[in-house]
Each structure stands twice: as structure tokens, then as C-alpha cells.
C-alpha positions as a LaTeX table, in Angstrom:
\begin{tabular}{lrrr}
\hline
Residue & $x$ (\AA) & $y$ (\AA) & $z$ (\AA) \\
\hline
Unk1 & 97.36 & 98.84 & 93.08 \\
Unk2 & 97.19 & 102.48 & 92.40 \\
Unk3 & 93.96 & 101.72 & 90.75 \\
Unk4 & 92.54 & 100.42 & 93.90 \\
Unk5 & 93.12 & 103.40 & 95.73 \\
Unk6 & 91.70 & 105.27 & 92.96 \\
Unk7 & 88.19 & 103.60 & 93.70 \\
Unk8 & 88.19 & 103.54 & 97.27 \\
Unk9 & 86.49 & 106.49 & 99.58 \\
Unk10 & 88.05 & 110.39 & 98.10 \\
Unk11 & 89.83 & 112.17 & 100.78 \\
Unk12 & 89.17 & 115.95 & 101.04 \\
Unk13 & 92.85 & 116.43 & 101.88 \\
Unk14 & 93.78 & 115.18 & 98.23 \\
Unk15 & 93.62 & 116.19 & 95.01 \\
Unk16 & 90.10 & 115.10 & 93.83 \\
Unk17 & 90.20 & 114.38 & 89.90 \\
Unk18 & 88.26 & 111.96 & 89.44 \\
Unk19 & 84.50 & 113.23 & 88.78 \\
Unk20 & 81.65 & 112.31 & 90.55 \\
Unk21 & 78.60 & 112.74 & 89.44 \\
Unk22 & 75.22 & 112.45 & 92.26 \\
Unk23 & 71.48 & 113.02 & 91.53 \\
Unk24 & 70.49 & 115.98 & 93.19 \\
Unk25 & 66.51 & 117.27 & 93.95 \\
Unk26 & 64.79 & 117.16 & 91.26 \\
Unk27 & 67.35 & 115.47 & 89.22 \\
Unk28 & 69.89 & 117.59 & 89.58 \\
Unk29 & 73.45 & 116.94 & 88.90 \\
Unk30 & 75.75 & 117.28 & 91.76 \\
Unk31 & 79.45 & 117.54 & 91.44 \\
Unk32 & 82.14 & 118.30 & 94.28 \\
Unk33 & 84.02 & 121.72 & 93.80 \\
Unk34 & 86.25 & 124.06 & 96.21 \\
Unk35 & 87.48 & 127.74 & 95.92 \\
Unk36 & 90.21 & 129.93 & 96.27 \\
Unk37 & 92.55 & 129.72 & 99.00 \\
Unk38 & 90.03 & 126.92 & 100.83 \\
Unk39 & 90.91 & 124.07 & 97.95 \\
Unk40 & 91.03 & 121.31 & 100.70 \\
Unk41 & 87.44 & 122.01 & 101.43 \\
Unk42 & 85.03 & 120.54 & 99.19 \\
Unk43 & 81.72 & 121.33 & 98.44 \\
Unk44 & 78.73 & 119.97 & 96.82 \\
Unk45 & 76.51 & 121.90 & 94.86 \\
Unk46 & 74.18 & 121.50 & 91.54 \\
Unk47 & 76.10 & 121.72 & 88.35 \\
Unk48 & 73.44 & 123.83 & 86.53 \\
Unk49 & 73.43 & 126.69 & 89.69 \\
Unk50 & 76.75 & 127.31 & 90.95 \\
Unk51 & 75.90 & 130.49 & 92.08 \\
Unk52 & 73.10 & 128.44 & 93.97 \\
Unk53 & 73.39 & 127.07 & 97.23 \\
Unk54 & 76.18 & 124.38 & 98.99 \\
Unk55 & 74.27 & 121.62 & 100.04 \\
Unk56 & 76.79 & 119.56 & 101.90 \\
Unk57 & 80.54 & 121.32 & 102.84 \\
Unk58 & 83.36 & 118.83 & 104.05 \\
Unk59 & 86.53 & 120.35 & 106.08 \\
Unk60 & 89.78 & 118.78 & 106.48 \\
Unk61 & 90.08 & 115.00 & 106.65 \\
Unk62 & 86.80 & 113.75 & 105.60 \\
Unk63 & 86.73 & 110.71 & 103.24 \\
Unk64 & 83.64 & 110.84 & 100.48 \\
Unk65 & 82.29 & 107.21 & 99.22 \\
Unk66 & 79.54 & 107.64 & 95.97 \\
Unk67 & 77.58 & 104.51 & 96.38 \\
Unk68 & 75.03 & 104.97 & 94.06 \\
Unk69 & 73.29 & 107.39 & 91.84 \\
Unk70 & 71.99 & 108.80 & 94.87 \\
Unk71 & 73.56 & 107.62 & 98.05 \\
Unk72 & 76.77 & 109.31 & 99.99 \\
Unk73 & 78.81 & 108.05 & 102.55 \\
Unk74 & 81.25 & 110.12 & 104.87 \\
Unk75 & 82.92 & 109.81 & 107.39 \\
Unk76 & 85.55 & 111.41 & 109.68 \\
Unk77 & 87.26 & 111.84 & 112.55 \\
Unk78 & 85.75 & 114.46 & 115.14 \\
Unk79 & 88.08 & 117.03 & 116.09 \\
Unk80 & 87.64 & 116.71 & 119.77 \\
Unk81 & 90.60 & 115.48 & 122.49 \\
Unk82 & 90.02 & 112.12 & 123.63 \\
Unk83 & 87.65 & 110.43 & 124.88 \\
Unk84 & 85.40 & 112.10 & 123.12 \\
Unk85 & 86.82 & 111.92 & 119.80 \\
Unk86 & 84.85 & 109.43 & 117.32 \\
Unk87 & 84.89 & 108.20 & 114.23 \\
Unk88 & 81.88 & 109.59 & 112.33 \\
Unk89 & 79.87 & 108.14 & 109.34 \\
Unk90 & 77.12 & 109.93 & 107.83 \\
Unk91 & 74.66 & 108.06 & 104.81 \\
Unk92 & 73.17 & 110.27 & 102.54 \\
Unk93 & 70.37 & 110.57 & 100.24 \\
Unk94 & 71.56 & 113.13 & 98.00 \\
Unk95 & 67.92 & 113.52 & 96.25 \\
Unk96 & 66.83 & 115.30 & 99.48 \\
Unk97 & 69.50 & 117.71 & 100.62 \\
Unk98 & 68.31 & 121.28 & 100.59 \\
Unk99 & 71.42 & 124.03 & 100.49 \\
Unk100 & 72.96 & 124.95 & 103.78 \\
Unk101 & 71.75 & 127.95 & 106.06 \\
Unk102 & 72.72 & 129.79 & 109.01 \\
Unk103 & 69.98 & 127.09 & 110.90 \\
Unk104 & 72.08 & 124.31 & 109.32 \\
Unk105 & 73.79 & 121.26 & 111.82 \\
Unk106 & 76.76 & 122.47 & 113.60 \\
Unk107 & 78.62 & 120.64 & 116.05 \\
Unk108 & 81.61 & 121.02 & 117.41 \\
Unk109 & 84.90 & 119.19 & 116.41 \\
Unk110 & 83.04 & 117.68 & 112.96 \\
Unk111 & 84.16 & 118.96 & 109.64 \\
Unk112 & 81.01 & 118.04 & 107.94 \\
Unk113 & 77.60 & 120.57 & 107.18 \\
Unk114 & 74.65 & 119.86 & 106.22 \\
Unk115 & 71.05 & 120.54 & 106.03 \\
Unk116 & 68.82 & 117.31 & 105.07 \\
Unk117 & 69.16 & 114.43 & 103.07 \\
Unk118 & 70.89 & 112.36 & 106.21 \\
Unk119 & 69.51 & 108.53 & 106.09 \\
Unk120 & 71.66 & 107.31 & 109.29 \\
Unk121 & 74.33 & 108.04 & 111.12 \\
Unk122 & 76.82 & 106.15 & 113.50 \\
Unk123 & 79.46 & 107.18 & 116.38 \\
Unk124 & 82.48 & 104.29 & 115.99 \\
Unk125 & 84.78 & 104.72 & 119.19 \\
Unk126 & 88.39 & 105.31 & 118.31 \\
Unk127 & 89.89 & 103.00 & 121.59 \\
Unk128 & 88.71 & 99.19 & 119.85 \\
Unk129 & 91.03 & 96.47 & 119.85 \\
Unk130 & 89.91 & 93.21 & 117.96 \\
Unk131 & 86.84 & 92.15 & 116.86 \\
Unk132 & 83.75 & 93.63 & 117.96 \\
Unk133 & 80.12 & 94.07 & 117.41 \\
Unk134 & 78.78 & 97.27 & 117.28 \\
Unk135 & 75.24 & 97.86 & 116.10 \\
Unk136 & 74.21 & 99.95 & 112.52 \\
Unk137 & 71.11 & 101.88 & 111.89 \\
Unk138 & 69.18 & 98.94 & 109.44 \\
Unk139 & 69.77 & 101.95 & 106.75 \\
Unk140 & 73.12 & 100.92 & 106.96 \\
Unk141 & 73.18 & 97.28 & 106.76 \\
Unk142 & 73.19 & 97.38 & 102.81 \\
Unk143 & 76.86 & 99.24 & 102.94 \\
Unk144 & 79.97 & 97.07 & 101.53 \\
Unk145 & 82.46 & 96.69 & 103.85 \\
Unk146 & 84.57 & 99.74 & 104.51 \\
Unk147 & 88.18 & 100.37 & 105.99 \\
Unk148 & 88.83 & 103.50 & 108.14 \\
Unk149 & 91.80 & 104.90 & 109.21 \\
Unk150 & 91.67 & 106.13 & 113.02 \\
Unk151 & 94.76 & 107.98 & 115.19 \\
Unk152 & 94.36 & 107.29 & 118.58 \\
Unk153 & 96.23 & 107.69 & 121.59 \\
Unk154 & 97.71 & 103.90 & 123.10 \\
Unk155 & 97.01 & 103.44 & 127.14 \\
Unk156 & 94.59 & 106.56 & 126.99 \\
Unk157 & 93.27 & 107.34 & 130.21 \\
Unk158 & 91.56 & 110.49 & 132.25 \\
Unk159 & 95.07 & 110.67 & 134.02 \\
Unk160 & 97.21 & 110.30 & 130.85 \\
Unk161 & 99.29 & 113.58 & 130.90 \\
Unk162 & 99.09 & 115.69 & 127.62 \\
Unk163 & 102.75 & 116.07 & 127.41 \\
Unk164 & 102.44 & 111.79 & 126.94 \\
Unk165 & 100.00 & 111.61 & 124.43 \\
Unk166 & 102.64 & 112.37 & 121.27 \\
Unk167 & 104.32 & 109.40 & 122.51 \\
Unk168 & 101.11 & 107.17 & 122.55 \\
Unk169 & 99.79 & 108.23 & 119.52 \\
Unk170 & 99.01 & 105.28 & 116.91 \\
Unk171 & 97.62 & 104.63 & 113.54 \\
Unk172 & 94.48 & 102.08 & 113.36 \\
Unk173 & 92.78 & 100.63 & 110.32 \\
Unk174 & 89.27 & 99.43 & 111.01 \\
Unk175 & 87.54 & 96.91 & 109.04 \\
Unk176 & 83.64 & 98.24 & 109.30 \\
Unk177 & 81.47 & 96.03 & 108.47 \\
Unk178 & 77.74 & 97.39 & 108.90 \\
Unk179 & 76.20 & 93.87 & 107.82 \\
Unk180 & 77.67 & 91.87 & 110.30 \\
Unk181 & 77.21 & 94.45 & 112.83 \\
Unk182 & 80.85 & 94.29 & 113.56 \\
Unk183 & 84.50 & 96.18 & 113.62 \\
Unk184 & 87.80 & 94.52 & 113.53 \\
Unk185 & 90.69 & 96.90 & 114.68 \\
Unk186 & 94.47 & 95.79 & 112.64 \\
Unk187 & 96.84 & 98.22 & 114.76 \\
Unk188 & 99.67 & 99.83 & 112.10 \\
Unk189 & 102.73 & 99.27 & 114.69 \\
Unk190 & 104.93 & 99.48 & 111.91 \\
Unk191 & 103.41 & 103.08 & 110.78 \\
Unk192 & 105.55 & 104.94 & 113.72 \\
Unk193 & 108.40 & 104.54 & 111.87 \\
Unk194 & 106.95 & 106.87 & 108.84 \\
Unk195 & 104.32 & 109.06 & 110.29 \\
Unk196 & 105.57 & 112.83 & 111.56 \\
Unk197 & 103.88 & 116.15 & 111.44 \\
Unk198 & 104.54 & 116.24 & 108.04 \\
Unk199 & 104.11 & 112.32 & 106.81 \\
Unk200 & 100.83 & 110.41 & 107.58 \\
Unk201 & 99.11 & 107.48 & 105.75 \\
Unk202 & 96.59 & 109.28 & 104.17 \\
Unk203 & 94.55 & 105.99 & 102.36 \\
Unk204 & 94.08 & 101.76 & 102.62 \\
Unk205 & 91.59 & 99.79 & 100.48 \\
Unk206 & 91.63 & 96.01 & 99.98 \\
Unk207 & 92.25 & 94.83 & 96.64 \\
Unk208 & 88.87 & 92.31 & 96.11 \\
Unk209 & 91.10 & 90.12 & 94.06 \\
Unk210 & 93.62 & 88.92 & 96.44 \\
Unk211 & 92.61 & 90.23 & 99.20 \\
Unk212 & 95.43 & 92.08 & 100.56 \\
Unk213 & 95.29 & 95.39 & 101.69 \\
Unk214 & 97.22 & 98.66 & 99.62 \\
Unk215 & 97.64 & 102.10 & 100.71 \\
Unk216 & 99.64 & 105.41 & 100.72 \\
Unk217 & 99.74 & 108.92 & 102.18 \\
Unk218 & 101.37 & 112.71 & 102.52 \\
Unk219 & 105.36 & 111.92 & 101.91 \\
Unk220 & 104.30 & 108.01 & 102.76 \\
Unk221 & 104.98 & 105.80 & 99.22 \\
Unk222 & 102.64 & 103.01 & 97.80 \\
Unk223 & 102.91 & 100.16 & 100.47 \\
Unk224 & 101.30 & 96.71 & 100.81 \\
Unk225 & 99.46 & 94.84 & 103.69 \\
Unk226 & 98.28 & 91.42 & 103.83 \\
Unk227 & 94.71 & 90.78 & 104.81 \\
Unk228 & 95.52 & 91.13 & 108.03 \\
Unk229 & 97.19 & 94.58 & 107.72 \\
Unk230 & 100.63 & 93.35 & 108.34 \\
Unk231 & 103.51 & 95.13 & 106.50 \\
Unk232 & 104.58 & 93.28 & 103.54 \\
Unk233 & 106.75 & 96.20 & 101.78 \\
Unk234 & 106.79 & 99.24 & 99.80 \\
Unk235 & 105.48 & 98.95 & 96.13 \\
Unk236 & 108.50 & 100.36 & 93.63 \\
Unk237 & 107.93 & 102.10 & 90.24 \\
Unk238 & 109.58 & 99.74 & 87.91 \\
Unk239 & 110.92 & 100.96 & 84.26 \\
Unk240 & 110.20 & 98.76 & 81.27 \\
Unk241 & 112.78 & 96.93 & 80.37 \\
Unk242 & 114.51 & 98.19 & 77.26 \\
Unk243 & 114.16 & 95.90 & 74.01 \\
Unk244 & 117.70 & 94.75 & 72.93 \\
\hline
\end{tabular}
């Protein structure tokens, strides 16, 4: 299960160790790095220049996919007080980025600069329930099937008091699936229980074998889902038995 996890979409929040390798401009090789103080912000730059330019700089909670040689997917949750917080994801060709300047895009709430090398982009809302169809950039279409973790606020509305939202606030996984043009929200009740200021689920990925769903997070253990994303228990360490 942990191996799962271990190929699903690298959270900036976590200790990155696996390493992944892109093709830069003129075949480059790209690797992720951070420094100092700033560890939980990753950076991608060319291996050979490191004194060279950042082409693409992630902040806090940003998940990182390698699809390819040569292709990048992203995504994240915008930073902005609902309703106009989003779910974000960003396809890149990594063959065309150019390093970061003061000109570079900037927008408020997202975590995520860059300069070039975007193929598509897509705005997911974070208030879904079910199944629904939402439409990809044809870029996109080509994209496996992805789950996403979203926090939302339950019965958000324009009047919805501030002091009310901690009490509202819920854990979504969403299963995006840019070739059907659709997005199925599975709604974590159970995840209320676990998640505090200091505890949050933190990654899910479906095991392709079985189908069932795995995940785990800051202070949260190893837990299974079925494919549904109901709770089906915590996953225990178990110690070989002893040879007698």
C-alpha cells in the first residue's frame, strides 16, 4: 500500500525522496530542489546550472505528477476564502519553460510560479457533490484519472458567518477524470474524527489492482477506502512472525 502512495502525485508539504528526473530546454535535466529554512517549497531548476534560473516554484500544498519525460501536472488549492477558492491544475511542457522573472504569473491565493511551458489549465470548484461533468482543455483529455483532495466548507453560503465555518469544514476526495469530462465527489465524513490543526490527510491514490482506495497524512496513519472512499480501517505494521 505504501508503495502506492509512493507513485501517486508528490506533495510539496512532504519529504520528497524519490527523484524525478524532467527534460528541460534543450535537453536539459530538471530535478526538484528547496533551500534553507524554505524546505517545503520546491523548486525546479536544470541540474547542470543551479546557480541558473528557477523555472517553476511551488508553495505550500501543491501536489507534483511527472507524466512523462516531458509533461507536469500540478495542482492545488487556491488560497482564497470561499467562494472563490478552487481547485487548480496546471499541465506542463517542461521542454518550454524559461526561468522565472519579476514579469512572471502572479496571482493571488496560488502557490504556483511560472513563466512558460503551460499546455492547459483548469479551475475545478471546491462545492461538487456527486457526479458531474465538467469540461477539460482537449490538452487534457490524454491525463489518467487523478484523485484530489479538497477542504471545503459544508452549507457554504454568502451569509454563512465566519465564526461557523470551523464547524462546516470537510474533507473531499475527487475522482477527476479529464477523459470523460467528469468529477465524482466521495465526501470523507469519517475524516472529522482525525483531522485538527495539527492532523490532516495529507495523500489518497487507488491501488489499480483492486481497486480500493489507500491514503495517509500529518499525524493521520496508513488507512484504507473502498472504491467508493468508504472507511474500511487503519492499515497496522505487522512483525514477522518469529521461526520456532
Amino acid at each position: 500500500m505504501k508503495r502506492v502512495l509512493g507513485e501517486s502525485a508528490r506533495l510539496t508539504n512532504l519529504d520528497w525522496t524519490r527523484a524525478d528526473i524532467l527534460r528541460g530546454p534543450r535537453g536539459a535535466r530538471l530535478f526538484w530542489t528547496s533551500y534553507g529554512d524554505a524546505g517545503w517549497e520546491k523548486l525546479l531548476q536544470d541540474a547542470r546550472h543551479l546557480m541558473g534560473g528557477v523555472l517553476l516554484r511551488l508553495g505550500l500544498h501543491c501536489y507534483a505528477l511527472k507524466l512523462s519525460e516531458d509533461r507536469l501536472l500540478i495542482w492545488r488549492q487556491t488560497r482564497v476564502a470561499p467562494p472563490g477558492d478552487v481547485v487548480r491544475m496546471s499541465f506542463f511542457d517542461t521542454t518550454t519553460m524559461q526561468p522565472i522573472g519579476r514579469s512572471s504569473k502572479r496571482r493571488s491565493g496560488d502557490p504556483v510560479i511560472y513563466e512558460s511551458g503551460l499546455l492547459a489549465e483548469v479551475d475545478l470548484p471546491t462545492n461538487l457533490e456527486g457526479l458531474q461533468t465538467h469540461a477539460f482543455p482537449p490538452v487534457m483529455a490524454g491525463i489518467p484519472d487523478q484523485l484530489v483532495l479538497v477542504h471545503a466548507i459544508e452549507g457554504w453560503n454568502p451569509r454563512l458567518p465566519k465564526r461557523d465555518w470551523k464547524a462546516g469544514r470537510t474533507t473531499v476526495i475527487y475522482s477527476v477524470r479529464p477523459s470523460r469530462s467528469e468529477i465524482e465527489a466521495f465526501p470523507l465524513e469519517w475524516a472529522r474524527s482525525v483531522e485538527g490543526h495539527f492532523h490532516w490527510i495529507a495523500r489518497v491514490a487507488r491501488d489499480p489492482t483492486t481497486g480500493k482506495m489507500v491514503g495517509d497524512g500529518a499525524g493521520v496513519r496508513l488507512f484504507l477506502l473502498d472504491d467508493r472512499a468508504n472507511f474500511l480501517g487503519w492499515v497496522w505494521k505487522t512483525k514477522p512472525k518469529a521461526e520456532t
